[in-house]
C-alpha positions as CSV (number, residue, x, y, z in Angstrom):
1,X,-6.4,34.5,-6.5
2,X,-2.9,33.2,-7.1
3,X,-0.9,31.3,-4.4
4,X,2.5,33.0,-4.0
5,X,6.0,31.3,-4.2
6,X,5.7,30.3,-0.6
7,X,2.4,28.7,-0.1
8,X,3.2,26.2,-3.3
9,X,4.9,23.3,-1.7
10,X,8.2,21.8,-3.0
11,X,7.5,18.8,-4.5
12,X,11.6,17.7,-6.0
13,X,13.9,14.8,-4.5
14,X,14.0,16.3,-0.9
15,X,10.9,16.9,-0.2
16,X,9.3,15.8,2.7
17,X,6.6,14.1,0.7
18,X,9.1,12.8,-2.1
19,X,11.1,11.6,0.6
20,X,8.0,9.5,2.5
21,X,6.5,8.2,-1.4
22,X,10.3,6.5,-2.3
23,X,10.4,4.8,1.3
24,X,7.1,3.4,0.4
25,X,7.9,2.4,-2.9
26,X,10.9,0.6,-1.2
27,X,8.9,-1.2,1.2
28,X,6.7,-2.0,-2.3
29,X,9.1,-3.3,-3.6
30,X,10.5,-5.7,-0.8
31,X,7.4,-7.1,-0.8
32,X,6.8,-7.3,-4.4
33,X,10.5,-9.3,-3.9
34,X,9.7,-11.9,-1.3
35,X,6.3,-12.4,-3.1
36,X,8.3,-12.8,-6.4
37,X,11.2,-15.5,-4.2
38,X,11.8,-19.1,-4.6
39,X,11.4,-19.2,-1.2
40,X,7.8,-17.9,-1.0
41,X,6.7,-20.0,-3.8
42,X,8.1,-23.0,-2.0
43,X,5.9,-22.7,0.8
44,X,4.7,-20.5,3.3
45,X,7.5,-19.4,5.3
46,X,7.6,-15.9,4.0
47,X,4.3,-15.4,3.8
48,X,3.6,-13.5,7.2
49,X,6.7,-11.5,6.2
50,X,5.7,-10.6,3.6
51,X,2.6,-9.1,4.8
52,X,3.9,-7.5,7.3
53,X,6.7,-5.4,4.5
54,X,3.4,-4.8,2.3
55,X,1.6,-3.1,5.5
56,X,4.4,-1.2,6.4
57,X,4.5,0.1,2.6
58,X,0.7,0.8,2.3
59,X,0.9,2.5,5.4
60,X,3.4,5.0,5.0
61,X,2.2,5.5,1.3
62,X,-1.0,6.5,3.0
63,X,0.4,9.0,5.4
64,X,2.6,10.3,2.3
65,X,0.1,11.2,0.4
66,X,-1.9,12.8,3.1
67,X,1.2,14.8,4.3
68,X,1.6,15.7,0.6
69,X,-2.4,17.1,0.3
70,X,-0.9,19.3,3.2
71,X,-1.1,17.7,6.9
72,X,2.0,17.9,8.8
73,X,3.5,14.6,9.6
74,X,3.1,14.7,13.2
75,X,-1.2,14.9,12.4
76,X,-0.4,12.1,10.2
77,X,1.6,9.7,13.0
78,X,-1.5,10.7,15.5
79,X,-3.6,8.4,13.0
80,X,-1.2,5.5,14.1
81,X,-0.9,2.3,11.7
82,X,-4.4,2.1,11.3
83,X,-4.7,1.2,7.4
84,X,-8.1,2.0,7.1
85,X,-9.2,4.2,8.7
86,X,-5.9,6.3,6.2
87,X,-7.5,4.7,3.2
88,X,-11.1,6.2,4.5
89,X,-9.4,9.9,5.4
90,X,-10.9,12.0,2.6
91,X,-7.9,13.3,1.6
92,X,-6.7,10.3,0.1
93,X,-10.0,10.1,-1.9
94,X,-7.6,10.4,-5.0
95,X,-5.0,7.5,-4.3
96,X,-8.3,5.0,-3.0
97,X,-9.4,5.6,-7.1
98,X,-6.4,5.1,-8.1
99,X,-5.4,2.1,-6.2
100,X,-9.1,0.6,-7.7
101,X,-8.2,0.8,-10.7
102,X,-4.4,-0.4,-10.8
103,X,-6.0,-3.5,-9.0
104,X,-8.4,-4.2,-11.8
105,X,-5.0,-3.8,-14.2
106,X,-2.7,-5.8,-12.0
107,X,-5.8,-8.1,-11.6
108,X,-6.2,-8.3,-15.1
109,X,-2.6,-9.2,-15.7
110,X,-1.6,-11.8,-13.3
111,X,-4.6,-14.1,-15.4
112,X,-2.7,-14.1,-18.3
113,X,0.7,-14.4,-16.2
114,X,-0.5,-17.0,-13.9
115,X,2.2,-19.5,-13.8
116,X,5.2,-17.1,-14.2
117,X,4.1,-14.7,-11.2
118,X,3.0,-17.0,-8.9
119,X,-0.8,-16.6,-8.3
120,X,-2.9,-18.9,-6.4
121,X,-6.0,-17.3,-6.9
122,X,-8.8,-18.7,-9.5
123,X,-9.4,-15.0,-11.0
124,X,-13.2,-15.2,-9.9
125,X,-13.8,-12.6,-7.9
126,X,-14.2,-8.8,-8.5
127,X,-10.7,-7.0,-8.1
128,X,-11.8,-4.5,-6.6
129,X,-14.1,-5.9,-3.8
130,X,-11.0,-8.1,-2.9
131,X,-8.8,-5.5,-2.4
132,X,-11.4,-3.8,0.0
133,X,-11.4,-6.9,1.7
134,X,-7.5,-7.3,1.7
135,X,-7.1,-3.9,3.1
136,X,-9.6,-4.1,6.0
137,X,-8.1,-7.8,6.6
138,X,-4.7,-6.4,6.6
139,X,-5.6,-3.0,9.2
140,X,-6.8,-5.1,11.6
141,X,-3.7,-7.8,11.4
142,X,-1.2,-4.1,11.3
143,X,-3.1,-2.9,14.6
144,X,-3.7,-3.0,18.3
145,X,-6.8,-5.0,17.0
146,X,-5.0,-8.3,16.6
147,X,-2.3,-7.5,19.1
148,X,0.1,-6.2,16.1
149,X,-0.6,-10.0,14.8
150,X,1.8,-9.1,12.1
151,X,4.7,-7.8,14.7
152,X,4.6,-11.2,17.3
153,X,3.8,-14.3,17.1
154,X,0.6,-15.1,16.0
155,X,-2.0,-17.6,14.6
156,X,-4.4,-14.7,12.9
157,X,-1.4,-13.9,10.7
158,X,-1.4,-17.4,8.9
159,X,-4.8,-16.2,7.9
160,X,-4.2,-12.7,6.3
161,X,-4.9,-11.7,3.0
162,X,-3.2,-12.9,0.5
163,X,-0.3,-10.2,-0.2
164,X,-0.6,-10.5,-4.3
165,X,-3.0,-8.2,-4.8
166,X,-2.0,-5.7,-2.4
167,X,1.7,-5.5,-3.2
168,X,1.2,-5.1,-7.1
169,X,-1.3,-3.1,-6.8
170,X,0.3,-0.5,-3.7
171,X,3.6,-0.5,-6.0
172,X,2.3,0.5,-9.0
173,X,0.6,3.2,-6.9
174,X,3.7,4.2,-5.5
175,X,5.4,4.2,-9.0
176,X,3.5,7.1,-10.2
177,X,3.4,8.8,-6.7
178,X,7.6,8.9,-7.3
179,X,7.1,9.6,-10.9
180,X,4.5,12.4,-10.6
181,X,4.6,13.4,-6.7
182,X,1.2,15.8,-6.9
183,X,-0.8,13.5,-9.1
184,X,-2.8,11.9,-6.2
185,X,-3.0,15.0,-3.9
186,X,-6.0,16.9,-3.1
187,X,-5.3,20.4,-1.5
């Protein structure tokens, strides 16, 4: 059976979809900026800030790839900010695979590019377990769970995951969702 002209969503520049994948890829790359800053490297200053900008861009890629696969965004805001349970919703089964394997990549990468970009981590653990643990760290710190710990004032901040990871990874994600809008859409 074909779909007609109608039921094929528009996927260009003003797209509702489009529109929600470039303002995550903007809060991907505020993030990938402050992580990237004199000032972050200095010290730790910007580092709840920085979490907070990564969470806000994780989440809203999330619910713009689920309103791309076809739910309308007022379903999506109903989920609230609650990272993972939109990284468990099955209709981001595609973006989860991808976002595994761009972690492994940027993983991979920031070894050899240690100094230059900033990593603090030894490069011993499996990428893709980390990021597991990053996201579920970083729903409950972006949730009612912690009292928004990201939002307020707040001790359990300090101890979030560490934002590498997560921003390279969730921009590179981004990236292609901008460059190829229906590649990580299921219908």
């Amino acid at each position: 059976m074909t779909a007609s002209n109608s039921e094929i969503p528009d996927f260009d520049e003003g797209s509702e979809t489009v529109k929600w994948f470039a303002m995550a890829k903007r809060y991907m790359m505020a993030a990938r900026t402050l992580r990237l800053s004199a000032d972050y490297a200095a010290g730790r200053a910007l580092f709840v800030p920085t979490l907070h900008v990564t969470a806000q861009g994780i989440e809203v890629l999330l619910k713009a790839n689920l309103i791309g696969s076809g739910l309308v965004a007022k379903e999506v805001k109903a989920i609230g900010h609650d990272i993972w349970r939109l990284w468990e919703h099955p209709k981001n089964q595609l973006l989860r695979e991808q976002a595994l394997i761009e972690a492994t990549t940027v993983y991979e990468r920031a070894k050899t590019e240690k100094p230059e970009m900033r990593y603090f981590d030894t490069f011993e653990a499996d990428p893709q377990a980390l990021l597991l643990e990053y996201i579920k760290g970083l729903s409950v710190l972006h949730t009612r769970e912690s009292d928004f710990a990201l939002r307020y004032v707040s001790d359990l901040a300090s101890e979030g995951p560490r934002p590498h990871l997560l921003a390279e990874t969730f921009f590179e994600v981004a990236d292609l969702c901008i460059r190829q809008p229906t590649a990580l859409l299921i219908r």
